[in-house]
N, C-alpha and C positions, 0 to 999 in steps of 0.2 A: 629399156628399163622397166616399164610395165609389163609389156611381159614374163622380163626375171619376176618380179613380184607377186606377178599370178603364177608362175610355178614355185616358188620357195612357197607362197600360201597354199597352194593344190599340195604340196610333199608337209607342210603344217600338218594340214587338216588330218591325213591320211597318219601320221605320225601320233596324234593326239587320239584318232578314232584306236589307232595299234595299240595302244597304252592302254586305252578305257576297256578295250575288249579284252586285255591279256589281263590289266585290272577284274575285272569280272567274271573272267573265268577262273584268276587265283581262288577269288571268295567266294566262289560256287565250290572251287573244288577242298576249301579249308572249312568251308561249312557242310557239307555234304552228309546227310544223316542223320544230321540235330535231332533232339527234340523237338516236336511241335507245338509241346504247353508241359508248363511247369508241373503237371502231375506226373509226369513222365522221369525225373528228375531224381531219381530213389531206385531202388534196390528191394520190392514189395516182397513179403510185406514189412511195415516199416515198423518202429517206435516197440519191439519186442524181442526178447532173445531168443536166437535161431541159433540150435547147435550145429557146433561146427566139426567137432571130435570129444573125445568125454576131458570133460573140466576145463571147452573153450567153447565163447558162442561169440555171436556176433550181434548187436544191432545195426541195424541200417533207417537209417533216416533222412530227412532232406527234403526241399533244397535248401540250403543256407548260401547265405550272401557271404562271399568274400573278394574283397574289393574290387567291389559291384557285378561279379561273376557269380552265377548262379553253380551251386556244386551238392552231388548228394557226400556225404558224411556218415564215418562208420567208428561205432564205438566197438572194443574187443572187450571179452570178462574173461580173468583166467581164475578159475580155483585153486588156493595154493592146498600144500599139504595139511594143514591146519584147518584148512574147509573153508576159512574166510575168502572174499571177492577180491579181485585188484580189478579196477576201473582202468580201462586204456583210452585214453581219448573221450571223455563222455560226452553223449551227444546230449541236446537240448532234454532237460527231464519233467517229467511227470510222474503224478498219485500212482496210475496205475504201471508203469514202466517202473517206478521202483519197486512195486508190491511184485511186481514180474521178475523182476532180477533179485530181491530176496528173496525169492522163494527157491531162489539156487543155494540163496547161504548167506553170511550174514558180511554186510558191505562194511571192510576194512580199508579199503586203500583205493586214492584216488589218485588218477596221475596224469599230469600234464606234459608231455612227450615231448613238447618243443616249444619255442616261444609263440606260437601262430595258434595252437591247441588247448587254450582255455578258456574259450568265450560262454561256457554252461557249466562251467564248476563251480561256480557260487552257489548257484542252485540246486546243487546234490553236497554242497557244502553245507546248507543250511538244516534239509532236510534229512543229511545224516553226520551232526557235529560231531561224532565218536571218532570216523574214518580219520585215518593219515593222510595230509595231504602230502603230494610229492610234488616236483616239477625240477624242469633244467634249471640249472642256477641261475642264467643268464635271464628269466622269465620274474625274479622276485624283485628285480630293477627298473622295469620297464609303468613309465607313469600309471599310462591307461589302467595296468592290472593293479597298481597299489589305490588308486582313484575308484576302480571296481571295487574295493572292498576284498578281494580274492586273497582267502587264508591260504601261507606256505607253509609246511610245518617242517621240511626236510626238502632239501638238494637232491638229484640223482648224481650219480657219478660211474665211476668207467667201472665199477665193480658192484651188483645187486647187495642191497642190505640184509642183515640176519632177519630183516621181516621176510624176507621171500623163501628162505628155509633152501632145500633142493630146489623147490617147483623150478625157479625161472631164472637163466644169466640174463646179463644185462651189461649193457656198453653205452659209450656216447661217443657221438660224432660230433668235434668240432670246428665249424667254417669259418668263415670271414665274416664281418658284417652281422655278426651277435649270432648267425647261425648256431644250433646247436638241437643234435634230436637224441634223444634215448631210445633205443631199440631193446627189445623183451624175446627172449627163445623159453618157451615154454616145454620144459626141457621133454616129461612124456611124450608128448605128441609132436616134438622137434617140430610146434606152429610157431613162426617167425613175427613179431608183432612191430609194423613199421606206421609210421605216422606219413612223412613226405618224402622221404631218400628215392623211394621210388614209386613214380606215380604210375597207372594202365586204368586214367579216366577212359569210359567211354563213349563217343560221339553220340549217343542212342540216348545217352542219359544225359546232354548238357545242351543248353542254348544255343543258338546259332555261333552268336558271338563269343563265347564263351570255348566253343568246341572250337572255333576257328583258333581263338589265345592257345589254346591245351596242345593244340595239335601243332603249330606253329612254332612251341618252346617242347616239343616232342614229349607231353607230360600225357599222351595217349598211346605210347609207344611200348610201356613196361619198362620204362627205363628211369633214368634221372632227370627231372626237367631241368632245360637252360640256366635258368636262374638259379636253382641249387649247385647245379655243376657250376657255377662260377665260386660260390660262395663254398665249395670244399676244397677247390683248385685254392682259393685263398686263404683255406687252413694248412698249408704246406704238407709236408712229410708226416706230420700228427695227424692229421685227417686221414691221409692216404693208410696210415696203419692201423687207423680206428675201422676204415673202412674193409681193411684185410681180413681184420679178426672178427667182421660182421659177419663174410662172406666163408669161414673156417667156423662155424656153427651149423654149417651141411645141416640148413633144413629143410623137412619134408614138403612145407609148406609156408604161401608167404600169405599176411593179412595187411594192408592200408586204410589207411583214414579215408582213401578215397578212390573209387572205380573198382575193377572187375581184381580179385584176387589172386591169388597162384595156387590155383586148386590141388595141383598136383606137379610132379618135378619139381619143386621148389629150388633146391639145390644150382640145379642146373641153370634153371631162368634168373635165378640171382646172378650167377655169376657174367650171365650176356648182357645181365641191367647191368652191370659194373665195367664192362670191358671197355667202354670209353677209358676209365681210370686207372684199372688192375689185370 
């Protein structure tokens, strides 16, 4: 009987050390290439508009906190026909980030892409109360934003309003679970403006732990992270044809709220981020 017991303990022990090792090697291998300090954590340089093709730039900024993950953040500008600005995603604002961005033209429209994308529009709310604000419907509901004080002044919907003139179509995608994102095609330069539908965070630019979550719900892959693919899988047959007619806007190029872009083929790489779906 002692014996059996020193060997069930001897095949224990060897069982537990298997685990810890395979344990450790998973998180070596989901953390592998982090960042090493939060200054790394952005897309340099930051907090200024960087053209991206004529009458689109980008800011990059970061890191911001979201729910407790460290992430860098990208605001898009498109200039419509009109000359005025439309705001995609604004990132945290400042004096001189605004004097930097009107000096492209004068800031009309501000928009809030999805319900997770308005945590700095107060502040370019205040500081430019002329602009239109926009957002998803489902965003003028939600406590925190009406508690923040955050002026709505207009809905998006599955069809861009006569403020957009030509420049830009416009869609939404809706999931389960209050999901809901507006996507922007800026039609000259067929540059595709996404907030979260698809994420290509990269491990270079995120925390350990962080890049371990990104990587783990494949939101480093250029595709759809886990969690949102749940929440469009939950929008039935209306999501899946919202998502059809995203991917039938053949554009040149893609832009996100967060990580490395689709500098080029855009077309093509949209449609491999979707083939989970379509």
């Amino acid at each position: 009987m002692t014996q059996d017991r020193q060997a069930w303990s001897g095949r224990g022990k060897l069982l537990l050390g298997a685990a810890i090792g395979t344990g450790t090697a998973g998180l070596w291998w989901l953390t592998r290439g982090a960042a090493s300090d939060a200054s790394a954590i952005a897309y340099p340089p930051v907090d200024m508009p960087k053209r991206l093709v004529d009458n689109v730039w980008i800011v990059d900024s970061g890191p911001i906190s979201a729910m407790g993950m460290k992430l860098p953040i990208r605001m898009t500008i498109l200039r419509l026909d009109d000359g005025g600005l439309l705001l995609h995603s604004p990132t945290p604002y400042s004096p001189a980030l605004g004097q930097a961005v009107e000096a492209l033209g004068p800031i009309k429209h501000l928009v809030a892409p999805t319900v997770a994308h308005w945590m700095f529009l107060k502040d370019w709310q205040e500081a430019y109360p002329e602009a239109t604000n926009w957002a998803v419907p489902a965003l003028r509901h939600r406590p925190a934003v009406r508690k923040a004080g955050v002026r709505i002044d207009a809905d998006l919907g599955d069809e861009g309003p006569k403020a957009w003139g030509d420049s830009i179509r416009q869609g939404l995608v809706r999931g389960g679970g209050g999901f809901e994102e507006a996507w922007f095609l800026h039609s000259e330069s067929r540059t595709l403006v996404l907030a979260d539908l698809v994420e290509n965070l990269e491990p270079s630019k995120l925390p350990p732990v962080t890049a371990a979550v990104m990587r783990a719900t494949l939101a480093t892959n250029g595709t759809t992270g886990l969690h949102v693919r749940a929440a469009i899988r939950l929008g039935g047959r209306q999501a899946k044809e919202a998502v059809t007619a995203l991917l039938a806007t053949d554009p040149a190029r893609v832009v996100f709220a967060h990580g490395a872009i689709f500098a080029a083929h855009g077309a093509a790489r949209l449609r491999r981020a979707f083939a989970w779906l379509v």
